[in-house]
ZALUMLUM-880404 format. One record per residue (C-alpha): residue number from 1; residue in one letter; x, y, z. Coordinates in Angstrom, 3 decimals, decimal comma, m for minus. Layout:
BEGIN
+-----+------+----------+----------+----------+
| pos | code |     east |    north |       up |
+-----+------+----------+----------+----------+
| NUM |    A |        X |        Y |        Z |
...
+-----+------+----------+----------+----------+
//
This chain:
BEGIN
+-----+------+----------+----------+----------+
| pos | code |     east |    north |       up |
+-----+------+----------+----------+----------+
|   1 |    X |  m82,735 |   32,883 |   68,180 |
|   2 |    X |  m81,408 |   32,621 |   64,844 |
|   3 |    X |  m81,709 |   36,387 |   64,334 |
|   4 |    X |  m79,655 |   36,635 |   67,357 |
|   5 |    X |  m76,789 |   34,498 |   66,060 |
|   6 |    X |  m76,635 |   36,015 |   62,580 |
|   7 |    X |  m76,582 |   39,759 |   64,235 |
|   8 |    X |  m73,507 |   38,610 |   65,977 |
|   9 |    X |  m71,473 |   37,328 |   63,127 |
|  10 |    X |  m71,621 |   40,119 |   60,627 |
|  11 |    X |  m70,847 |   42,408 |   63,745 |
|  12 |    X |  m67,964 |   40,337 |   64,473 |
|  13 |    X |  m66,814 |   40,083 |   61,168 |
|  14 |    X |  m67,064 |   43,512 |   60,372 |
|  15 |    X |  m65,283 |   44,778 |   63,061 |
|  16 |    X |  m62,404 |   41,814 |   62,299 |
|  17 |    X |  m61,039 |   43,921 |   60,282 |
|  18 |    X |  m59,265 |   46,381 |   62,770 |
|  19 |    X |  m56,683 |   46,047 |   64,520 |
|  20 |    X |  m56,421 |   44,227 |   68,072 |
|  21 |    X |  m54,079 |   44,261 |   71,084 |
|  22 |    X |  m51,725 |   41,036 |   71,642 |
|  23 |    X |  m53,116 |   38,323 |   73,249 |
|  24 |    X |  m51,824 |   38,581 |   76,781 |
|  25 |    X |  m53,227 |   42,185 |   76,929 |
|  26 |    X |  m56,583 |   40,447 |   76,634 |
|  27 |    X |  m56,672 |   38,342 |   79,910 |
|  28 |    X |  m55,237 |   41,401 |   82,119 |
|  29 |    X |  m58,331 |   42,996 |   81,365 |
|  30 |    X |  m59,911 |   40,721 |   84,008 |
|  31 |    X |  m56,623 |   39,975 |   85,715 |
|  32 |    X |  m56,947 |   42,043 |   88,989 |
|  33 |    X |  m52,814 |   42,256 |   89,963 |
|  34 |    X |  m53,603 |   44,020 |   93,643 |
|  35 |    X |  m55,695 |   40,983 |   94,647 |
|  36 |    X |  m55,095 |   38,135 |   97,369 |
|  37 |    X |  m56,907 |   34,922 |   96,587 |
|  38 |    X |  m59,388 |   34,103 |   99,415 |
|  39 |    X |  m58,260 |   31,210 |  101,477 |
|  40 |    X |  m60,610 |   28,277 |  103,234 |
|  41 |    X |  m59,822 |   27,276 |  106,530 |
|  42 |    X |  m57,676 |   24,663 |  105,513 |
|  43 |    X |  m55,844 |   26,770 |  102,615 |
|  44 |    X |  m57,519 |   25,794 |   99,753 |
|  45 |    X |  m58,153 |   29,105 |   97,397 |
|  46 |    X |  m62,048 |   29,871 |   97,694 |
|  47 |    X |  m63,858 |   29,510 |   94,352 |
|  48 |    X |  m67,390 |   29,074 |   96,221 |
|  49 |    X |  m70,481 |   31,400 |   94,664 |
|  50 |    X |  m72,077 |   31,910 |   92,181 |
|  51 |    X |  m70,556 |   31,952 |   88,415 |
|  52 |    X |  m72,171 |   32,983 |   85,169 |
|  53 |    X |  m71,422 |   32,696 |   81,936 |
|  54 |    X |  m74,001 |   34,170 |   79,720 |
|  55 |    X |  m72,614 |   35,941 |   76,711 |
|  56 |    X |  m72,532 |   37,230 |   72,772 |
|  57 |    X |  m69,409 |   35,674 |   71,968 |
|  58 |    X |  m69,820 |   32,604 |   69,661 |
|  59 |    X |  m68,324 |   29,052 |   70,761 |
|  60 |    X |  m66,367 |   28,986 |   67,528 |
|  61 |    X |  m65,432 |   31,366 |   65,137 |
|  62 |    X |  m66,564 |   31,865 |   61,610 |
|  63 |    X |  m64,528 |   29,671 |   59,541 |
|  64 |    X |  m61,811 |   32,436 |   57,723 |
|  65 |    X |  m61,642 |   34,745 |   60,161 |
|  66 |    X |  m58,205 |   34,803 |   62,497 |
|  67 |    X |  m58,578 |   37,426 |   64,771 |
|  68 |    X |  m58,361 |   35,871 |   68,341 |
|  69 |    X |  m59,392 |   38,998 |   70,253 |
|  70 |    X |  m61,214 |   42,493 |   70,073 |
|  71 |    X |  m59,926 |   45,952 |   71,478 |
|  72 |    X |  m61,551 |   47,805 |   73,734 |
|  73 |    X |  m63,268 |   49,958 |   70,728 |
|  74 |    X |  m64,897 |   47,180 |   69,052 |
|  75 |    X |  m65,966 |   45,510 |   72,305 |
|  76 |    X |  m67,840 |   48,380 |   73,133 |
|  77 |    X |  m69,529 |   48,559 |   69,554 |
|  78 |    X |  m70,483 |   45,199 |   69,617 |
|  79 |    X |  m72,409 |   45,691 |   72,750 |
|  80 |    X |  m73,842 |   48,504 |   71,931 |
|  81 |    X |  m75,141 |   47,316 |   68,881 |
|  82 |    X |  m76,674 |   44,337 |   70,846 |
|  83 |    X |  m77,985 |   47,020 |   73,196 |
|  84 |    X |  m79,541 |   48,789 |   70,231 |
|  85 |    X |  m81,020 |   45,742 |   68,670 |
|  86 |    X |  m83,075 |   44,591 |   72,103 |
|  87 |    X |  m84,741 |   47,658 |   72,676 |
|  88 |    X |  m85,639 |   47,991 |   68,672 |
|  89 |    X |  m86,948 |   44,329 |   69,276 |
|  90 |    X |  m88,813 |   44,856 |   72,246 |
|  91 |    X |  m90,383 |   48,109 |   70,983 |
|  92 |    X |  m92,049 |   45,850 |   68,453 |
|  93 |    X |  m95,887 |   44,804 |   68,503 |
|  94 |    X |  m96,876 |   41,321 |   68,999 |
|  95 |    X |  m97,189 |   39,100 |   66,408 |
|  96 |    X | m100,054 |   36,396 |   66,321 |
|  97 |    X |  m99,581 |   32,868 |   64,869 |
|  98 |    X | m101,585 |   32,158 |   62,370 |
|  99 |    X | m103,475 |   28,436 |   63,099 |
| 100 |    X | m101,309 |   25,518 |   61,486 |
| 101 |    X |  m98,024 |   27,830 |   61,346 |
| 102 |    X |  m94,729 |   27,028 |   63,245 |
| 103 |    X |  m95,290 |   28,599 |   66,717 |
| 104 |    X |  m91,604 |   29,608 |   66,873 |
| 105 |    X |  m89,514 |   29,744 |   69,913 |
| 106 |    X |  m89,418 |   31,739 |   72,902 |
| 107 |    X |  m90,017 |   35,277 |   72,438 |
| 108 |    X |  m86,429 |   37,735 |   73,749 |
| 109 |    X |  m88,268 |   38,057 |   77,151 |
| 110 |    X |  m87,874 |   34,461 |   78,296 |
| 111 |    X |  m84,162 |   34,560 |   77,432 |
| 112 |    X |  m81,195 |   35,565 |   79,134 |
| 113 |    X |  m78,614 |   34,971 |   76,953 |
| 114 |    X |  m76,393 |   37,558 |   77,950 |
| 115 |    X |  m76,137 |   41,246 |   76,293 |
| 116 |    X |  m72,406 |   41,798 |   76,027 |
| 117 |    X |  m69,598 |   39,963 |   74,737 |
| 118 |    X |  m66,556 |   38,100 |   77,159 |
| 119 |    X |  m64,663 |   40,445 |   79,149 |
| 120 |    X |  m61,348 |   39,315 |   77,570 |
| 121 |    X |  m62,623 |   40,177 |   74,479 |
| 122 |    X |  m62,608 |   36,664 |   72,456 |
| 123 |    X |  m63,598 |   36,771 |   68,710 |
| 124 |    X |  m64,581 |   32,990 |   70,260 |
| 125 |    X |  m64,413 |   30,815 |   73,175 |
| 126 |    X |  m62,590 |   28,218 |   71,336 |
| 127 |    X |  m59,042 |   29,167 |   72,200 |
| 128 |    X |  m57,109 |   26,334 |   70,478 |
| 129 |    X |  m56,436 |   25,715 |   67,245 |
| 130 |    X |  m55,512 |   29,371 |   65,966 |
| 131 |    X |  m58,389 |   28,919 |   64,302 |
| 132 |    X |  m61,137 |   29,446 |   66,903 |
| 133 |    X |  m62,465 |   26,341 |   65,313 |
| 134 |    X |  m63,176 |   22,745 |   66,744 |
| 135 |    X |  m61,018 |   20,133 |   64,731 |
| 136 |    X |  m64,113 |   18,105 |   63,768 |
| 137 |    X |  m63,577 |   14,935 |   62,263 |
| 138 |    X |  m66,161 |   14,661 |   58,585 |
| 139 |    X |  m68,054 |   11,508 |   59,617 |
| 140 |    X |  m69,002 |   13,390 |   62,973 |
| 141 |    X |  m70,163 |   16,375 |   60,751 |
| 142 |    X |  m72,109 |   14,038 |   59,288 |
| 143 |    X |  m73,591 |   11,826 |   62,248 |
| 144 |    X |  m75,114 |   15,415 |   63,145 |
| 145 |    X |  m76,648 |   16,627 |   60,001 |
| 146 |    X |  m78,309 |   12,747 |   59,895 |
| 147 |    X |  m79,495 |   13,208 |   63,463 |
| 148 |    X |  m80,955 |   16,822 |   62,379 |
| 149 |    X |  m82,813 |   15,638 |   59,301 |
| 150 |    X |  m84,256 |   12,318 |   61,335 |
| 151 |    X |  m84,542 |   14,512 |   64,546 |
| 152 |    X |  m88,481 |   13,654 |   64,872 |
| 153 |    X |  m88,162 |   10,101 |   63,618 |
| 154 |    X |  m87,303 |    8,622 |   67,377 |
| 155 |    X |  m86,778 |   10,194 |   70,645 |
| 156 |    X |  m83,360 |    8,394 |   70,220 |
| 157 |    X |  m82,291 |   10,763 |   67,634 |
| 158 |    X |  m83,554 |   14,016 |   69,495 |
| 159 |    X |  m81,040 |   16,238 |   71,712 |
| 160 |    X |  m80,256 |   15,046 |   75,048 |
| 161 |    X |  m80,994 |   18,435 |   76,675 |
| 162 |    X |  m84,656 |   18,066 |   75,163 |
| 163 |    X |  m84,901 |   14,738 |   76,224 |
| 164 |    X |  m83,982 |   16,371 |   79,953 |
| 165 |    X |  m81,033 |   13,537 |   80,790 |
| 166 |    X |  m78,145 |   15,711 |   81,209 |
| 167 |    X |  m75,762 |   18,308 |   78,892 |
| 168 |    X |  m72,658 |   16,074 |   79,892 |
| 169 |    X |  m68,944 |   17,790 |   80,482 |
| 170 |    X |  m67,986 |   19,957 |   78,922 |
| 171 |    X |  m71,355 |   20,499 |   77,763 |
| 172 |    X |  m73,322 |   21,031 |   80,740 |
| 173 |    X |  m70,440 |   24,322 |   81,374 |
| 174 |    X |  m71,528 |   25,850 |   77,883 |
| 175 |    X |  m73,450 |   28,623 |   78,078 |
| 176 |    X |  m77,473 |   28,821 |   76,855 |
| 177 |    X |  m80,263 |   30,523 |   76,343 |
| 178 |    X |  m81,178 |   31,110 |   80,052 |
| 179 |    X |  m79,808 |   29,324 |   83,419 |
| 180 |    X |  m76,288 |   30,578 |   82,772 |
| 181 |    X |  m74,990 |   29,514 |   86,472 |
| 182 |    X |  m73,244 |   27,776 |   88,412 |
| 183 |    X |  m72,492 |   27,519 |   92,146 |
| 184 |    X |  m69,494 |   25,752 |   93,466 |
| 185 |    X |  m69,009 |   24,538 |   97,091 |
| 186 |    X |  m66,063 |   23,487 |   98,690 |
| 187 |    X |  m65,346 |   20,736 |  101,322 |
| 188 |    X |  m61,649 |   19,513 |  102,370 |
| 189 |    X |  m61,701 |   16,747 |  100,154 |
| 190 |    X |  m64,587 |   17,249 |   97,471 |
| 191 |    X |  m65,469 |   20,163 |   94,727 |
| 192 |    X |  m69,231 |   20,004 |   94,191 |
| 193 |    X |  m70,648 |   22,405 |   91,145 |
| 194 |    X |  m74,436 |   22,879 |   90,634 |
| 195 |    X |  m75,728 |   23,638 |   86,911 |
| 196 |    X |  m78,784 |   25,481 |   87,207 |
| 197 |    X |  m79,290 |   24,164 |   83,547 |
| 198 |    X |  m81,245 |   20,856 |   83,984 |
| 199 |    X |  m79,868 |   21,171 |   87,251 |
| 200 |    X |  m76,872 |   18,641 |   87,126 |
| 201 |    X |  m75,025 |   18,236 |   90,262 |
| 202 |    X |  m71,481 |   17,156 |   89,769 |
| 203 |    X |  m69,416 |   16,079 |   93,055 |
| 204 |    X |  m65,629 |   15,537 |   92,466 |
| 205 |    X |  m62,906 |   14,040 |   94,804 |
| 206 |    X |  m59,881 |   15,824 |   95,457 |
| 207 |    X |  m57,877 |   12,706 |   95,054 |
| 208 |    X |  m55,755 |   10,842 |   93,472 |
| 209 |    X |  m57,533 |    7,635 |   93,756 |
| 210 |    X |  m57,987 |    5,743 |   90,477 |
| 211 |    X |  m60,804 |    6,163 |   88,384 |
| 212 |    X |  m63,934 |    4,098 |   88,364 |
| 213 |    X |  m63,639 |    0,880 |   86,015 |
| 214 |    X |  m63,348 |    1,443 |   82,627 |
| 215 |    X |  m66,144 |   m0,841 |   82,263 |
| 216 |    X |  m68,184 |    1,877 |   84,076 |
| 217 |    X |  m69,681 |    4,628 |   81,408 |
| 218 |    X |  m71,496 |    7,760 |   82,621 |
| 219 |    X |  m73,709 |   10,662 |   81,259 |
| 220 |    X |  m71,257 |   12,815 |   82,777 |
| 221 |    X |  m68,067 |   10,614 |   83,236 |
| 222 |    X |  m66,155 |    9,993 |   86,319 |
| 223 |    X |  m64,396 |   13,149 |   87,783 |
| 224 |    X |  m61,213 |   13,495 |   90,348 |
| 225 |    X |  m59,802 |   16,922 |   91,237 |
| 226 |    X |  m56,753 |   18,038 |   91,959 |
| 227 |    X |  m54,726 |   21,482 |   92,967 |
| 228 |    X |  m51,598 |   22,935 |   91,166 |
| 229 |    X |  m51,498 |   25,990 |   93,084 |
| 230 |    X |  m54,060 |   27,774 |   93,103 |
| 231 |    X |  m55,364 |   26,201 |   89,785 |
| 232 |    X |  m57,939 |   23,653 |   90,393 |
| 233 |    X |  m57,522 |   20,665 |   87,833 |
| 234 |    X |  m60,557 |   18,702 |   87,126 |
| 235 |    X |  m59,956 |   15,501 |   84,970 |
| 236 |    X |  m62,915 |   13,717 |   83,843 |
| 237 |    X |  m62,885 |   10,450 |   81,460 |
| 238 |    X |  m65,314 |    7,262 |   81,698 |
| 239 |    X |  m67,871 |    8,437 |   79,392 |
| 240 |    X |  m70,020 |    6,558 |   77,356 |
| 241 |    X |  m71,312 |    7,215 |   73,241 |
| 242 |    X |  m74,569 |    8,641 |   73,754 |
| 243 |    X |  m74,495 |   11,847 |   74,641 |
| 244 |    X |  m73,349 |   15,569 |   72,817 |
| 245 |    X |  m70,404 |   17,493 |   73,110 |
| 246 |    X |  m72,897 |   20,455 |   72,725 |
| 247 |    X |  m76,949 |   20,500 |   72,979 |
| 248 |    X |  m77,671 |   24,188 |   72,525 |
| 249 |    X |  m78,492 |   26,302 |   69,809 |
| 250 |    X |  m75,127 |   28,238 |   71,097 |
| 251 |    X |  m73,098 |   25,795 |   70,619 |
| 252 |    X |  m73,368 |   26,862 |   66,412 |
| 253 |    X |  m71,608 |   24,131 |   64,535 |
| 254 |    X |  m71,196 |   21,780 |   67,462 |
| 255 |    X |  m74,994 |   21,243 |   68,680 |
| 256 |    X |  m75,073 |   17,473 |   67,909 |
| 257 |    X |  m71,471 |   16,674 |   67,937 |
| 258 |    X |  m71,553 |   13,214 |   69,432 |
| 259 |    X |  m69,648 |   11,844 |   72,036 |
| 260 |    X |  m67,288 |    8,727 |   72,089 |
| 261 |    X |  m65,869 |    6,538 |   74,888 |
| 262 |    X |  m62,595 |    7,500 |   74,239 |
| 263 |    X |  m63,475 |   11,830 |   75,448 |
| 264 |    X |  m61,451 |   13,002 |   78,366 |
| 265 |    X |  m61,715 |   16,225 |   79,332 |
| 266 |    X |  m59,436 |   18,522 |   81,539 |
| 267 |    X |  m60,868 |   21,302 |   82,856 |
| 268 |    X |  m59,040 |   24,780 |   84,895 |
| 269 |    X |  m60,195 |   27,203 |   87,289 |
| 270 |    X |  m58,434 |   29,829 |   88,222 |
| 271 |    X |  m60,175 |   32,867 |   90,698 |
| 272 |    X |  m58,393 |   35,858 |   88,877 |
| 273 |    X |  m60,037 |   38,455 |   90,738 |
| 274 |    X |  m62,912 |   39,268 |   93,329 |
| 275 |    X |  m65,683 |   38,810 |   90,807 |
| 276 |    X |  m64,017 |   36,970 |   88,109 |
| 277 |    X |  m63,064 |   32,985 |   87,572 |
| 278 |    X |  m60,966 |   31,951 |   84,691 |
| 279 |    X |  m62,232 |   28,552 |   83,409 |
| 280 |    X |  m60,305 |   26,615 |   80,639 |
| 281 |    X |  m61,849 |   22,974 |   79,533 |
| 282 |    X |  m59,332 |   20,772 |   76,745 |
| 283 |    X |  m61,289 |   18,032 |   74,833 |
| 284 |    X |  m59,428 |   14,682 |   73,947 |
| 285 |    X |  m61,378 |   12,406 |   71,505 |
| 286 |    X |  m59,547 |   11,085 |   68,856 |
| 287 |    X |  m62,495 |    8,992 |   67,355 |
| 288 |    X |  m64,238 |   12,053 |   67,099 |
| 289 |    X |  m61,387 |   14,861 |   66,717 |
| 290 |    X |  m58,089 |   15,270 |   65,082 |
| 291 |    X |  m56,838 |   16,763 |   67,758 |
| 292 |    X |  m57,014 |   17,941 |   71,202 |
| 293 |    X |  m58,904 |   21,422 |   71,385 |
| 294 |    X |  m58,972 |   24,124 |   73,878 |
| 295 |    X |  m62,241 |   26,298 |   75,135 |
| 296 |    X |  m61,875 |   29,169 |   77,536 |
| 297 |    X |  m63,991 |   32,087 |   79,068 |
| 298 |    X |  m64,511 |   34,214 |   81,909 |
| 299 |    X |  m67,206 |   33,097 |   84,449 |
| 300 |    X |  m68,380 |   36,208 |   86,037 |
| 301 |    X |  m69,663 |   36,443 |   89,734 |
| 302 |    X |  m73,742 |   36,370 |   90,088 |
| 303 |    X |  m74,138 |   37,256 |   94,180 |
| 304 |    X |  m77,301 |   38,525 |   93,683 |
| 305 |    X |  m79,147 |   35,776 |   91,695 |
| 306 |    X |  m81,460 |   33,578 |   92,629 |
| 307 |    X |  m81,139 |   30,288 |   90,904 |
| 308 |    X |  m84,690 |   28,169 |   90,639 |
| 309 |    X |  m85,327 |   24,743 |   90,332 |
| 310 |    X |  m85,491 |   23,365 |   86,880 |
| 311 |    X |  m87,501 |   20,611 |   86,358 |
| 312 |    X |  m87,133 |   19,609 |   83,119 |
| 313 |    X |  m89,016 |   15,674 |   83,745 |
| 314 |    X |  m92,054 |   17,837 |   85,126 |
| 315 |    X |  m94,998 |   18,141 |   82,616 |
| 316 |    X |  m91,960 |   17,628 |   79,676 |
| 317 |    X |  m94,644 |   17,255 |   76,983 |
| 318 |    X |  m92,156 |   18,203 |   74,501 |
| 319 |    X |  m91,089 |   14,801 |   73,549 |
| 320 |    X |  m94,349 |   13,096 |   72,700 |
| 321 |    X |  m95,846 |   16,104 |   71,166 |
| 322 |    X |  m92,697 |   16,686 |   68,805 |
| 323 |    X |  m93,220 |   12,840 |   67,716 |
| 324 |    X |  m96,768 |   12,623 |   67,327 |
| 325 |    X |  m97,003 |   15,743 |   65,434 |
| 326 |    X |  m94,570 |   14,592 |   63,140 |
| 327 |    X |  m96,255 |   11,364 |   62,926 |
| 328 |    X |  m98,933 |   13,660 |   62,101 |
| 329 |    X |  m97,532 |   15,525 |   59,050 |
| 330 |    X |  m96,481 |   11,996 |   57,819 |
| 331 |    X | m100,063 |   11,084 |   57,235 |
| 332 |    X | m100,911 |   14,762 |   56,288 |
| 333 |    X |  m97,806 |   15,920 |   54,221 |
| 334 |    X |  m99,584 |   18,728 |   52,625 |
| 335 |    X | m101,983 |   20,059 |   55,679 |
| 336 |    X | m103,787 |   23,319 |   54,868 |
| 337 |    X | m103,408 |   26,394 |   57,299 |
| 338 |    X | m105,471 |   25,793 |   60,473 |
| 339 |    X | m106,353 |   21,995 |   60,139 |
| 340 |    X | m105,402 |   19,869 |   63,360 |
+-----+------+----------+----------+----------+
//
């Protein structure tokens, strides 16, 4: 996985240095003009399907570079290089593990973490600040790297998403290694989104009632839903300090991130064409930000895939076999190759 992330930033950096179209240019690309947005029976623009997400294109962008967008050219580099570098990987022999090495992580066959970068063409989903960059405040940046170094210390310190409790909002709409969907349904007077990813169900009001006490923090906050147009509006807030703005290794720089009680999040989708949804997400959180900052991506239409149930609680040895092996190496700190 981390060969995977380091391909894709000297790609994109290399080609950073030609030129790019203007922004706008960017978003027409899956801006169809000739198409009518489906209606429901009682108006309400039809987002219902299934959405995915999976993609090349990092959350942030290398700190120094400032290009916002590729052209068509480099796009099709880019995946073509990624094209290039899966079948040279899978042409590979099988490597053992030697007894008392690191097993690793999944092998490229039990991933599917997308092969192309976003159709707009994003040097990063971070859209705001200029800088492609998440406006981080330093004792957050350091919360994480604590958290990282202790990770095996205490369950309480490992990542949510291992721990199977939820990825949170806008977390659980960040793409992963695998289970990049989502299927929306629609009712008159509720929004309900299924994450295939620890399989999260999130059911929002369209209403304007007012939000659950403020007394009242949740995993994934409290959510009401509104229309301006044909833009749905989904404003989330009630959250409480234990979970991540981020939980996989995707999420680069901002795996870790903690959350506060003061994040509210405002999140946008627009259908912009048969198979395409626009989806925009702004995170508020000034105990943990500077300021305000602005994600967006395509999510792409998946008709033909099947989603399966993930249950993550089911045979989840991963959390007492992470501690007692490192409860292990604490009494064995210099174990030689093959002992248990």
């Amino acid at each position: 996985m981390k060969t995977r992330a380091s391909w894709l930033t000297v790609a994109v950096a290399a080609l950073l240095l030609v030129s790019a179209l203007p922004a706008a240019a960017q978003i027409d690309r899956v801006r169809d003009p000739n198409w009518t947005t489906p209606r429901l029976p009682d108006g309400q623009p039809d987002l219902q399907g299934q959405w995915g997400n999976k993609t090349i294109t990092p959350i942030e962008r290398r700190e120094g570079e400032t290009r916002a967008f590729l052209s068509d050219e480099e796009m099709a580099t880019l995946n073509q290089q990624r094209a290039d570098a899966e079948a040279a990987n899978d042409a590979r022999p099988a490597q053992r593990t030697e007894a008392g090495r690191n097993v690793g992580g999944y092998g490229s066959y039990w991933l599917d973490s997308g092969d192309t970068v976003l159709s707009t063409g994003q040097t990063s989903m971070v859209t705001d600040p200029p800088t492609g960059r998440a406006p981080v405040k330093q004792w957050a940046l350091d919360t994480k790297a604590w958290r990282l170094a202790n990770e095996f210390d205490t369950y309480d310190n490992m990542s949510v998403w291992d721990r199977c409790i939820s990825r949170g909002v806008p977390g659980s709409m960040l793409p992963a290694g695998y289970n990049n969907v989502y299927r929306i349904f629609q009712t008159p007077d509720h929004v309900a989104i299924f994450h295939e990813m620890i399989h999260d169900a999130r059911i929002i009001p369209l209403s304007d009632k007012p939000f659950v006490d403020d007394r009242i923090d949740q995993w994934m906050g409290d959510s009401r839903a509104h229309w301006e147009g044909d833009v749905l509006v989904v404003e989330t807030r009630g959250f409480h300090n234990r979970g991540w703005i981020a939980s996989s290794f995707a999420g680069g720089r901002l795996k870790g991130i903690p959350t506060s009680t003061a994040l509210h999040v405002v999140e946008r989708y627009e259908r912009v064409s048969e198979t395409t949804i626009m989806w925009e997400v702004t995170v508020t959180d000034p105990n943990v930000y500077t300021a305000p900052w602005t994600i967006s991506m395509p999510l792409t239409a998946e008709p033909g895939y099947q989603m399966f149930e993930y249950a993550c609680h089911e045979g989840n040895y991963a959390v007492p076999n992470s501690l007692s092996g490192e409860r292990h190496l604490e009494r064995n700190p210099h174990p030689t190759d093959g002992q248990q």
